[in-house]
C-alpha positions as CSV (number, residue, x, y, z in Angstrom):
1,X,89.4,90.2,107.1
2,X,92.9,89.9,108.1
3,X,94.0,92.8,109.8
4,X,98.0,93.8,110.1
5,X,100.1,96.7,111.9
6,X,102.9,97.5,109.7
7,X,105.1,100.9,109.9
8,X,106.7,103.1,107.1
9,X,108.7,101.1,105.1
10,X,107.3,97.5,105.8
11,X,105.4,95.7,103.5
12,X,103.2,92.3,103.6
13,X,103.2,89.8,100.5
14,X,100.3,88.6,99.1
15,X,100.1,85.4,96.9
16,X,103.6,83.4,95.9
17,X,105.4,82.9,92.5
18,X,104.4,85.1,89.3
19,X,101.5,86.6,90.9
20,X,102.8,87.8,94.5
21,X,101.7,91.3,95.5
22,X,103.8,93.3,97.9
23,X,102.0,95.9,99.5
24,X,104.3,98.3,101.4
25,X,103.5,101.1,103.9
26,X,104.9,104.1,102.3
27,X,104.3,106.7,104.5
28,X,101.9,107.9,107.4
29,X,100.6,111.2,108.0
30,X,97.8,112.3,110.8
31,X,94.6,110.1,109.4
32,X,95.8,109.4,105.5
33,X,98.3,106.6,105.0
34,X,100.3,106.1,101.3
35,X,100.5,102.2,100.5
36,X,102.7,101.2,97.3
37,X,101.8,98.0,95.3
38,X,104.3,96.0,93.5
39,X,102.5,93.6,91.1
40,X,102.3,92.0,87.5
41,X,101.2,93.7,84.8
42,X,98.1,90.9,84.4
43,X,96.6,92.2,88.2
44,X,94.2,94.9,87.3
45,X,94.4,97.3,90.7
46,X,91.8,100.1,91.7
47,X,90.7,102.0,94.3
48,X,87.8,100.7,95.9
49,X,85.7,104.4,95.3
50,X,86.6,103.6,91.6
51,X,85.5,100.1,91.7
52,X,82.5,100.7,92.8
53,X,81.8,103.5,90.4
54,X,82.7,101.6,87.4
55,X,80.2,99.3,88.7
56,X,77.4,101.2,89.0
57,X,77.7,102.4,85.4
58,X,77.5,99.0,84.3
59,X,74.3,98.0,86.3
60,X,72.9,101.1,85.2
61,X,73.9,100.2,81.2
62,X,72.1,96.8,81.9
63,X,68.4,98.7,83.3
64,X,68.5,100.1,79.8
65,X,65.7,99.3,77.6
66,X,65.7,98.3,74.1
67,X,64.1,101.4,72.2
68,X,66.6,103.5,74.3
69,X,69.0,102.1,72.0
70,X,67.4,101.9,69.0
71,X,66.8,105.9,69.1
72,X,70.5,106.0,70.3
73,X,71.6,104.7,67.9
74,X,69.0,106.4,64.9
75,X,71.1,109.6,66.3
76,X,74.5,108.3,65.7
77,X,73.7,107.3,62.3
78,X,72.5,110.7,61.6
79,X,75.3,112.3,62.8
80,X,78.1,110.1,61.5
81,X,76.2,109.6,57.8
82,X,74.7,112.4,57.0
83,X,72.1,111.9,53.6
84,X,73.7,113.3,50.4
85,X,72.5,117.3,49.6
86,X,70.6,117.8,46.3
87,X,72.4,118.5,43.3
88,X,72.3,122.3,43.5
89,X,70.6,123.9,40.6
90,X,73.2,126.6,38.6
91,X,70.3,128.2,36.7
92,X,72.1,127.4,33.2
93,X,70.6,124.4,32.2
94,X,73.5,122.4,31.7
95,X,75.2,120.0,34.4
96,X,78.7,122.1,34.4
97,X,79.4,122.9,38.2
């Protein structure tokens, strides 16, 4: 790990060309710092806490096992297509509604 001092206002580059990264010190205050990031649209950029989160979920989407989805996904389809209700009967022996 390469580590830098840099004050309020100065910034360190990170890559060259299209896909440079300027990271610049925004401001300091007692132990929490605020960094700015200039990038391209294509670099995806997250907090590490949120990183790691997102990555949890997926190894815990992977431990699932195959009749977990299968009832999953019973469930969905009776919530999203519901069976058809019985003609209701009128009590005047014809089909008018």
């Amino acid at each position: 790990m390469l580590v830098l001092s840099r004050r309020p206002g100065e910034s360190i580059v990170i890559g060259d060309g299209k896909e440079r990264v300027r990271v610049t010190i925004v401001e300091v205050s007692g132990d929490r710092v605020k960094v700015g990031i200039e990038a391209p649209q294509e670099i995806v950029i997250l907090r590490q806490e949120l990183c790691e989160a997102v990555e949890a979920e997926n190894r815990a989407a992977r431990q699932v096992r195959p009749e977990q989805v299968g009832a999953a996904l019973q469930s969905l389809r009776r919530v999203l297509m519901p069976r058809a209700a019985p003609p209701r009967d009128t009590g005047r022996g014809d089909d008018a509604p």
